[in-house]
N, C-alpha and C positions, 0 to 999 in steps of 0.2 A: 370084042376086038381091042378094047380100051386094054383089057388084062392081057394079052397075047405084047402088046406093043411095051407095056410095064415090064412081063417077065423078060422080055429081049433084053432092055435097057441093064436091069438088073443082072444079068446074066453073063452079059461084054465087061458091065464095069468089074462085077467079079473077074474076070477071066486075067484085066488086066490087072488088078491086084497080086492074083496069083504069079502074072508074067512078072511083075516089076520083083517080087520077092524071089523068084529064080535065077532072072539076070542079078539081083544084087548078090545073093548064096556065089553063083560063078564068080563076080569081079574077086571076091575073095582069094581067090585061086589065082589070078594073074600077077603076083606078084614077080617083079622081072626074077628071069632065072639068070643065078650067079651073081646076081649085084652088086653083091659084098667084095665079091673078087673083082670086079670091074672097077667099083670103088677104090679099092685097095691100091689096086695097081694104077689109074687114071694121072696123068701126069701132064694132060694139056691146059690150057688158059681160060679155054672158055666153061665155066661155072655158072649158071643159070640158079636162082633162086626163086622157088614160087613158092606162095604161102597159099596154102590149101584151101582157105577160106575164100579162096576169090576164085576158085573151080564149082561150076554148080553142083549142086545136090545128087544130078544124074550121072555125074564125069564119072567112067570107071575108073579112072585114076585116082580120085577121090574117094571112092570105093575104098580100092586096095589097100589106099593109106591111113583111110578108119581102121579098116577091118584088119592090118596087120598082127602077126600075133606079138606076142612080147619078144619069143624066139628069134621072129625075125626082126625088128629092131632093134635089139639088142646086139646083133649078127652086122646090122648094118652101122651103126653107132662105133663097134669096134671097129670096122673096116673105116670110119671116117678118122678115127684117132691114132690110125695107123699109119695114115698119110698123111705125114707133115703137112708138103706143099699145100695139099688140098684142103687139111685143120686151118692153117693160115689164112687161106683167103676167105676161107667161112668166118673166120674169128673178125677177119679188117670189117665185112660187112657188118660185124655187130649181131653174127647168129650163136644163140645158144645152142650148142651141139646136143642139149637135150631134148630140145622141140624139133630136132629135125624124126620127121613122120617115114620116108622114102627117100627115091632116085632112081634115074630112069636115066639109058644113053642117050640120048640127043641123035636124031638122023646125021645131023653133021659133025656128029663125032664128039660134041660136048657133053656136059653132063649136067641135067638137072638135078637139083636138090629141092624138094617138096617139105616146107615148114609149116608146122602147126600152129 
């Protein structure tokens, strides 16, 4: 009985091993579509800055913005240098346009900016 209740345990904790490494391979994949272009073109006031390190380990947002590839940041980087207005007010805050990781719309129409 003692062995039946061990290989169970073993078994679940496996399982969710496996789950955790699936869901993180997918966040991969979420990276917002068009961002660049949203970026690019983004022209309102409100600019949100989060620094990644203070999203947990589980966030998929923090995911994505590990797991970006070089292409797309690179893709979004030019899209942040493209925009004056938008370079500026990153710059007053004192962000290096190198660390930045991501960006995501904002439900309310703003834009986050995700630094490393």
């Amino acid at each position: 009985m003692n062995r039946i209740a061990t290989f169970s345990v073993i078994a679940a904790l496996s399982a969710f091993s496996f789950g955790g490494m699936a869901y993180a391979q997918g966040a991969t994949m979420n990276w917002p579509k068009e961002i660049e272009a949203t970026v690019r073109s983004y022209s309102g006031d409100k600019v949100n800055v989060v620094l990644v390190s203070t999203l947990s380990e589980q966030d998929q947002t923090r995911m994505w913005v590990e797991n970006a590839t070089p292409d797309q940041r690179a893709a979004l980087l030019a899209a942040v240098e493209a925009n004056k207005p938008l370079l500026e007010k990153l710059k007053a805050q004192n962000i290096e346009i190198d660390n930045i990781g991501g960006a995501e719309q904002a439900a309310d129409g703003g834009l986050t900016i995700y630094v490393r």
